[in-house]
C-alpha positions as CSV (number, residue, x, y, z in Angstrom):
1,X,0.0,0.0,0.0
2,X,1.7,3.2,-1.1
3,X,1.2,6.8,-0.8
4,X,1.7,8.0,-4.5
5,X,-0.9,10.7,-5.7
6,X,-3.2,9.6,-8.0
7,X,-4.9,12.3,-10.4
8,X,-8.5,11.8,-11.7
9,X,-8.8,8.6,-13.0
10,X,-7.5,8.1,-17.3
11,X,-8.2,4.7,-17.2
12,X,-9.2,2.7,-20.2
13,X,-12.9,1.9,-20.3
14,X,-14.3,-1.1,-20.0
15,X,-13.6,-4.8,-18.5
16,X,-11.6,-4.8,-15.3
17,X,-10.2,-7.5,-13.4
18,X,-9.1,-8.4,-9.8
19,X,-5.8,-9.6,-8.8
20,X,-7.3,-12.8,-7.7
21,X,-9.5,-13.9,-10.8
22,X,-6.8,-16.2,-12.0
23,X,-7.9,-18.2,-8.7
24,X,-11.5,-17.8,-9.1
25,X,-11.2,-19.0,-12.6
26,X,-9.2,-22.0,-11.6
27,X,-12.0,-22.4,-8.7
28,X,-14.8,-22.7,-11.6
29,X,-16.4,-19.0,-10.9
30,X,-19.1,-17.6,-13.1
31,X,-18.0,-14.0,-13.6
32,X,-20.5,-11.1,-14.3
33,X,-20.2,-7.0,-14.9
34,X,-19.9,-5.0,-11.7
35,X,-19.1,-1.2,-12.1
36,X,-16.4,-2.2,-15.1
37,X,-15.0,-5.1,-13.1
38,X,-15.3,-8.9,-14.3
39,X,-16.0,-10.2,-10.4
40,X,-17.2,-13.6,-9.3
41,X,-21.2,-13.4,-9.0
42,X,-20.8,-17.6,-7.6
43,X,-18.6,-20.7,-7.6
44,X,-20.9,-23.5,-6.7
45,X,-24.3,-22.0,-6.1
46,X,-26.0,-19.2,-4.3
47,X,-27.7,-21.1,-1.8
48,X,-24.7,-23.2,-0.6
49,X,-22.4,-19.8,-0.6
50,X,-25.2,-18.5,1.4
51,X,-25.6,-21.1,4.2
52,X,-21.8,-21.4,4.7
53,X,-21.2,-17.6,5.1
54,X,-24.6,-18.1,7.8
55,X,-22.5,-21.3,9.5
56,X,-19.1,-21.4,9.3
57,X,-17.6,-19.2,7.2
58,X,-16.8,-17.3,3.4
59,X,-14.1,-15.8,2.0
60,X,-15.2,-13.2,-0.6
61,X,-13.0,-10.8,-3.1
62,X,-13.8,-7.3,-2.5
63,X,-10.6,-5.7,-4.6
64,X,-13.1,-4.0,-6.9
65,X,-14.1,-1.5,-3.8
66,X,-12.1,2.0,-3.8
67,X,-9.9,3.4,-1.3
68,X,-9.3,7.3,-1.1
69,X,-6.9,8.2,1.5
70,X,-6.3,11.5,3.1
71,X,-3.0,12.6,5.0
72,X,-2.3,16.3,6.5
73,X,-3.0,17.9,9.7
74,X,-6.5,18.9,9.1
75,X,-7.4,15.5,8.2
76,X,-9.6,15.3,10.4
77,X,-11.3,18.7,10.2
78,X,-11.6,18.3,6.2
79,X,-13.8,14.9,6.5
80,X,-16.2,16.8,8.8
81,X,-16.7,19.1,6.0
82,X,-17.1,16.5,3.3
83,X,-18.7,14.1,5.2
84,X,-22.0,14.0,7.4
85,X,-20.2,12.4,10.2
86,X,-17.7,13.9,12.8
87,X,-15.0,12.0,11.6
88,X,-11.9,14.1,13.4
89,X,-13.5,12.4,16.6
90,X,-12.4,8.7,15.8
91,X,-9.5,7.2,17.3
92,X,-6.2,6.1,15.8
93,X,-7.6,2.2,14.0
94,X,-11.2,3.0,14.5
95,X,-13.6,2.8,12.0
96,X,-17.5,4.3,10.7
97,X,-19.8,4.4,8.8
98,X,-20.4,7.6,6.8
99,X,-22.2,9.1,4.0
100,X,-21.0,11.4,1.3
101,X,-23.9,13.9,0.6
102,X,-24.9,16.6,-2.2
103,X,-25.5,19.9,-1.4
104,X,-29.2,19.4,-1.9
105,X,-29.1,16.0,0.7
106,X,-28.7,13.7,-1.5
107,X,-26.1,10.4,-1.3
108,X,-23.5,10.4,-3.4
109,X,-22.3,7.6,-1.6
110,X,-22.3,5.5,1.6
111,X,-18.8,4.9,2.6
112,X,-16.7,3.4,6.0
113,X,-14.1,5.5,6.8
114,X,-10.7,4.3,9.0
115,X,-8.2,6.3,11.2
116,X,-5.0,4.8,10.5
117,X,-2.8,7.3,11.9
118,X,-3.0,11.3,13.8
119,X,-2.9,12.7,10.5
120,X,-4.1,9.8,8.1
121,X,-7.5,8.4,7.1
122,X,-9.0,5.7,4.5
123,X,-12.3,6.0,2.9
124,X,-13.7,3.4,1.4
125,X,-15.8,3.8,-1.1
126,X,-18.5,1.6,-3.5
127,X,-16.5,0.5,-7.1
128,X,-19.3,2.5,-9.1
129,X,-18.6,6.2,-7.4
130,X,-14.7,5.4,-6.5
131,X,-14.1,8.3,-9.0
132,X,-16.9,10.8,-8.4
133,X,-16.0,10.2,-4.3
134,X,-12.1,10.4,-4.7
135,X,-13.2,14.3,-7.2
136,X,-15.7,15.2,-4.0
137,X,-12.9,14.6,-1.4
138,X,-10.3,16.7,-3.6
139,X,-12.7,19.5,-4.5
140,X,-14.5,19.7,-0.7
141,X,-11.0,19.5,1.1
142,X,-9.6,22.0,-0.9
143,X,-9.5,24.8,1.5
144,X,-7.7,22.5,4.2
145,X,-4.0,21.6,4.8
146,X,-4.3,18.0,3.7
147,X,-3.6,15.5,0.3
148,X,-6.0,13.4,-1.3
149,X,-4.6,9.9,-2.8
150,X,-6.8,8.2,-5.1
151,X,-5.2,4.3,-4.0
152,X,-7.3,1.9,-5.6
153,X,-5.1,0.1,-7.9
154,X,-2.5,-0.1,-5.1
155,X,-4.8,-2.1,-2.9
156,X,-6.8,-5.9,-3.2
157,X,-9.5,-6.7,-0.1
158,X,-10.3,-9.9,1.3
159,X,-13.0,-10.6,3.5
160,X,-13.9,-13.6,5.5
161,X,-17.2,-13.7,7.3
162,X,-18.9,-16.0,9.0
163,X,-19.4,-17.5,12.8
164,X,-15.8,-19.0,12.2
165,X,-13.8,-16.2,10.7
166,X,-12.3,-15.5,13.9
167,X,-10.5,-19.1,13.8
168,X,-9.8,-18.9,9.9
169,X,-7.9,-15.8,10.3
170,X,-6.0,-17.2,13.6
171,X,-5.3,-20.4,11.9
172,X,-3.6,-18.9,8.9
173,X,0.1,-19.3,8.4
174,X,1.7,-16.4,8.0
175,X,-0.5,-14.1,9.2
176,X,1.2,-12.4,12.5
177,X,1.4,-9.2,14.0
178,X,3.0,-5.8,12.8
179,X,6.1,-6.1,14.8
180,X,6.2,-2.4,14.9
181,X,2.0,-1.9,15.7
182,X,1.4,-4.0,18.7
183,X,4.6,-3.3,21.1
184,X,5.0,-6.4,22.1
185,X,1.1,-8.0,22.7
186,X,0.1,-11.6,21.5
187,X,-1.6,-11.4,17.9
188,X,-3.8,-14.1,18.6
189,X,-5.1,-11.8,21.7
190,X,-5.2,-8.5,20.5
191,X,-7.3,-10.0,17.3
192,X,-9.7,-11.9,19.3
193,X,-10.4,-8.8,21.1
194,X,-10.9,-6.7,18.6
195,X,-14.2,-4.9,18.4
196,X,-16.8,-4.3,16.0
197,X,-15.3,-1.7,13.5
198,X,-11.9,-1.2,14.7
199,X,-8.5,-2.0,12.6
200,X,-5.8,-3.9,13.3
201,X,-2.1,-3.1,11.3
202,X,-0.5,-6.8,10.9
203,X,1.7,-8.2,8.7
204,X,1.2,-11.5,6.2
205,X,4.8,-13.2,5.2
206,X,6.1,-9.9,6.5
207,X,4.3,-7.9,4.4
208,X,1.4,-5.0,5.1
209,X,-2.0,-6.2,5.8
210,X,-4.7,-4.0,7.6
211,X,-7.1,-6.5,9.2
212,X,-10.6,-5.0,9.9
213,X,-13.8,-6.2,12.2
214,X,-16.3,-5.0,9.4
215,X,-18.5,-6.7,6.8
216,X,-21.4,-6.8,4.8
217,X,-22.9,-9.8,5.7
218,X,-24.4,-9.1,9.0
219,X,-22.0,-11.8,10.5
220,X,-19.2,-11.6,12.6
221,X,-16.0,-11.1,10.1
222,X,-12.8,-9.2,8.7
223,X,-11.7,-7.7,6.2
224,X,-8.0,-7.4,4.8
225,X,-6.2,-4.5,2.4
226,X,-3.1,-5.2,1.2
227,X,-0.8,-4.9,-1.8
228,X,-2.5,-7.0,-4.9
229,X,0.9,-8.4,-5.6
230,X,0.5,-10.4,-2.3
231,X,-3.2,-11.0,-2.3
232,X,-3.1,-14.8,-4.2
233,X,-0.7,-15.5,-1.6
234,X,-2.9,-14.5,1.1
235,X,-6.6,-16.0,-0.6
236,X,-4.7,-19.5,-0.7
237,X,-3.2,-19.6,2.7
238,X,-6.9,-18.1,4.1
239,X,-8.3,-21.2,2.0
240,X,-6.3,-23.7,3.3
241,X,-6.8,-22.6,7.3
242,X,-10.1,-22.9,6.6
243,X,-11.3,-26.0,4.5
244,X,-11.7,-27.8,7.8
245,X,-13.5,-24.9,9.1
246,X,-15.9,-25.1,6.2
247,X,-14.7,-22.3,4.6
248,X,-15.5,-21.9,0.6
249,X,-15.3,-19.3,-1.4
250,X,-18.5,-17.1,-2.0
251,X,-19.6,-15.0,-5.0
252,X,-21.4,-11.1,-5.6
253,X,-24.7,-13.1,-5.7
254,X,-24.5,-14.6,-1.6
255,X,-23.0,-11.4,-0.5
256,X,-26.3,-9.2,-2.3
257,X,-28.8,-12.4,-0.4
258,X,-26.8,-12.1,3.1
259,X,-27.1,-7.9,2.9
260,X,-30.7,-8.5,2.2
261,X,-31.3,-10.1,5.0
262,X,-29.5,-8.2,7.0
263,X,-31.4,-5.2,6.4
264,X,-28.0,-3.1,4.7
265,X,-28.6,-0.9,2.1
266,X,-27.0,-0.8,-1.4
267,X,-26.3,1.9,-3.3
268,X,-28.1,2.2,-6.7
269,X,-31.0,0.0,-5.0
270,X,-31.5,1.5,-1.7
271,X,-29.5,4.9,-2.0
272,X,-29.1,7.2,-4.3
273,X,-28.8,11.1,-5.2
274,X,-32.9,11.5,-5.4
275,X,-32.6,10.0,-1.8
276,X,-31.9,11.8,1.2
277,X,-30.6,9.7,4.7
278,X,-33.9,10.0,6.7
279,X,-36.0,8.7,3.9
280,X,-33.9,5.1,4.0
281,X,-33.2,5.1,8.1
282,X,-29.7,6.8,7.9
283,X,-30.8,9.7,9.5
284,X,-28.8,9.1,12.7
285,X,-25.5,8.7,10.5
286,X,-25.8,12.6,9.8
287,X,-24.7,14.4,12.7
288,X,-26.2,17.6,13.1
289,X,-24.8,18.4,16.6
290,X,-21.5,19.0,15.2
291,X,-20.1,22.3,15.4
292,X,-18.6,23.0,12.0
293,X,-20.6,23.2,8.3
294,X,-20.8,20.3,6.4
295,X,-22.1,20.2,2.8
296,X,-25.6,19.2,2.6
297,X,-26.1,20.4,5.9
298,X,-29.0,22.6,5.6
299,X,-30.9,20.3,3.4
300,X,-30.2,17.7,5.7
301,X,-31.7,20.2,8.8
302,X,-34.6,21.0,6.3
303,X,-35.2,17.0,5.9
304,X,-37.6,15.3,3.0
305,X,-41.1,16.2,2.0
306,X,-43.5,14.9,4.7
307,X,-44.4,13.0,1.7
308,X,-41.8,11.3,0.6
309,X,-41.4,8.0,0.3
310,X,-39.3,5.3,2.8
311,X,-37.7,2.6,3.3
312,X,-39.2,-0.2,4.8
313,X,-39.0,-4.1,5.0
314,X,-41.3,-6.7,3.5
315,X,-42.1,-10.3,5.0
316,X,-43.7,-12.2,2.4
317,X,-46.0,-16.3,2.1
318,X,-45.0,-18.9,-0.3
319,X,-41.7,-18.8,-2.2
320,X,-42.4,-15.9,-4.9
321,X,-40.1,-13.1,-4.1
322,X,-40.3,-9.4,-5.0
323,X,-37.7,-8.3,-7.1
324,X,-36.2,-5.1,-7.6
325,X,-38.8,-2.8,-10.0
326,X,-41.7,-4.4,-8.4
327,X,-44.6,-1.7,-7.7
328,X,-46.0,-1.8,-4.2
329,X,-49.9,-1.4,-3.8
330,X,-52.0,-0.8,-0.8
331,X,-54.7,-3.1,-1.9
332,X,-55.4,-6.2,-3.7
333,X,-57.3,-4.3,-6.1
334,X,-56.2,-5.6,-10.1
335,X,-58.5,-3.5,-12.2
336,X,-55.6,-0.9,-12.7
337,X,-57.9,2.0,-11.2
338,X,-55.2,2.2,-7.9
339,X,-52.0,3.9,-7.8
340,X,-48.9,2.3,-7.0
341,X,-47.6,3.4,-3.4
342,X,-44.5,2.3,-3.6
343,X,-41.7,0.1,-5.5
344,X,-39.2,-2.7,-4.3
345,X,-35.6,-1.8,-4.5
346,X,-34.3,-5.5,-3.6
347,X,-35.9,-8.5,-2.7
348,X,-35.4,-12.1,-3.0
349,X,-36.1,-15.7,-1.4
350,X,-34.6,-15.6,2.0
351,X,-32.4,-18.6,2.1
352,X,-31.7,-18.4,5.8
353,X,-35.5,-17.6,6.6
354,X,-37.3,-20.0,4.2
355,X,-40.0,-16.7,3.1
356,X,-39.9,-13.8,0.5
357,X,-37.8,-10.6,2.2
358,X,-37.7,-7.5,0.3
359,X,-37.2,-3.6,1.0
360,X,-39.4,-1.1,-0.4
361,X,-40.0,3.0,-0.7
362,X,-43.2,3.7,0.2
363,X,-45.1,6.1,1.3
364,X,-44.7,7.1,4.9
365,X,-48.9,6.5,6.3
366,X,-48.0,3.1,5.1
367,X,-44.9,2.5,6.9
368,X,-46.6,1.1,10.0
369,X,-45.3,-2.4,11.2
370,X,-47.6,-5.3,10.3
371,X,-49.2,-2.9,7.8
372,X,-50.7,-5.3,4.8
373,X,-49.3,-4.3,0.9
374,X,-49.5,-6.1,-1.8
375,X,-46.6,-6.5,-4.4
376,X,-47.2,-6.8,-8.3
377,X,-45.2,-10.1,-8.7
378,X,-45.1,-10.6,-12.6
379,X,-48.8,-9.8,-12.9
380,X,-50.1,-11.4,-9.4
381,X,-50.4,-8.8,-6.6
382,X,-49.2,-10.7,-3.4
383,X,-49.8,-9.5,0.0
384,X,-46.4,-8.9,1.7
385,X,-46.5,-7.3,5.5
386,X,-44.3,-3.9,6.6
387,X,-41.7,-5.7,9.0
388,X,-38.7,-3.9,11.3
389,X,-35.5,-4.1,9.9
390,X,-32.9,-6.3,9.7
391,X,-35.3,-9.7,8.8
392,X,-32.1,-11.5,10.3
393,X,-29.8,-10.6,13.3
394,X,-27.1,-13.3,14.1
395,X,-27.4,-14.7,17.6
396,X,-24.1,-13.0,19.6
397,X,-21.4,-15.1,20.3
């Protein structure tokens, strides 16, 4: 991982791969588009990359994600302009979750965000707006004493989530501490303890490797930035630790089914620039208590129409799911004289819960729990009912 800048991106268009997709061809992958990139959608099938991730444990390529890092003494101070969180308040390793907004509230992009030193941060942002973040952060920190490197090529991401993660990652030759990070503490014990979105710099055959307790899954589970040149090295040695673990390899389409039911939005489903935080249940990631301006700050005070739509979860019977698209009614009434009331941004056949899960925008008299819809499923409306989210929570450990 390096620290040369990067000016906005020349890249060719078109297909992109990962460092690692000579193993996931080797592995049998089906590959499918993803913002430019050639990633693996699934190895064996959905279902069984689903239940093992639910289990024991998957290990998922994520080097299509983009990382924007920021070094200078205002650090700090220019995030809490650019961003809607106070992000000058984390500690050194710690991590959040943050949300890049327009002026007129809108999200450009949901994004975690890391302190890896006084004066350095990471953001991480979605593959599709890696270059429209990495312009925002150069244009909105302007004004401040601090550099913006655009350092996506210089970085592949592993994750491995699961209820066995923790063992995988303990069990892997190689993988040790940063001699000069930990001053002196057991790896083993320092990893184990490691809480819920906080970093950890080690080292894998004595190279770099940030290890982070964050996912996308809504199971416990880590992820792991390092130099691509070392990221084969570092996918086979996580494989091997964990085939008696029941570790497997898992593709874009489990990790979009284990979101899902874990109630975590996506952007370009669930967020986007005609929505603003409140409407999809983010508004507590804006922080309006913070002293300094932030841009979209006063459409964010302002909030949504009273009318505008929001999110919401949907439980339905039988096995046909609601798909993204899908219009949401309030009544079972098929003679086309209604109006829809809302529209399904993802949905599927909950593999972990056996019944159709979706999330909807609808609007907000309608939001009630254990309110009854009814979802136009190619042509049948279905009655689906308004449920809290997340549909799954894993049981803590």
């Amino acid at each position: 991982m390096t620290s040369q800048q990067s000016q906005p991106s020349d890249r060719q268009t078109g297909e992109r791969t990962s460092p690692l997709h000579d193993a996931h061809s080797a592995a049998g992958a089906s590959f499918t588009d993803f913002a430019g990139w050639q990633m693996p959608v699934r190895y064996s099938s959905d279902l069984a990359e689903h239940h093992a991730v639910r289990t024991a444990a998957g290990l998922f390529d994520l080097s299509h994600m983009g990382e924007i890092v920021l070094i200078g003494p205002e650090a700090g101070e220019a995030l809490d302009y650019a961003l809607a969180g106070r992000l000058s308040a984390l500690a050194v390793d710690q991590a959040k979750y943050s949300l890049l907004l327009s002026r007129s509230g809108g999200i450009i992009d949901d994004l975690v965000v890391y302190r890896t030193g006084d004066d350095r941060y990471m953001v991480v942002a979605n593959a599709s707006n890696r270059d429209a973040v990495a312009q925002e952060l150069r244009d909105r920190t302007a004004p401040f004493d601090v550099e913006v490197f655009d350092e996506s090529d210089d970085i592949a991401l592993i994750a491995v989530q699961g209820p066995a993660a923790l063992s995988v990652l303990l069990a892997t030759a190689g993988l040790s501490a940063d001699a000069g990070a930990l001053g002196g503490a057991d790896f083993g014990e320092r990893l184990s303890a490691l809480k819920y979105y906080w970093s950890l710099p080690a080292e894998f055959e004595t190279h770099p490797v940030l290890i982070a307790r964050t996912g996308y899954t809504g199971e416990d589970g880590f992820e792991l930035y390092l130099a691509p040149d070392n990221a084969r090295a570092l996918w086979d040695a996580l494989l091997e630790a964990g085939a008696a673990q029941g570790l497997v390899p898992a593709g874009l389409a489990s990790r979009d089914t284990l979101r899902l039911e874990a109630g975590m939005p996506l952007y370009g489903h669930e967020l986007g620039l005609d929505t603003m935080p409140a409407q999809a249940g983010l508004g507590r990631v804006v922080n309006l208590a913070k002293e300094t301006d932030f841009v979209g700050r006063a459409a964010s005070e302002e909030g949504p129409d009273a009318e505008a739509r929001v999110l919401v979860g949907l439980v339905g019977e039988g096995k046909r799911a609601a798909r993204a698209g899908y219009p949401v009614y309030a009544k079972d009434v098929a003679d086309g004289e209604d109006a829809a009331v809302g529209v399904v941004t993802s949905g599927a056949l909950s593999p972990t819960l056996g019944v159709p899960i979706a999330m909807a925008y609808v609007a907000p008299q309608l939001a009630r729990e254990n309110t009854v819809l009814h979802v136009d499923v190619r042509g049948t409306r279905l009655p689906f009912t308004v449920t809290a989210l997340p549909f799954y929570s894993r049981k803590k450990r």
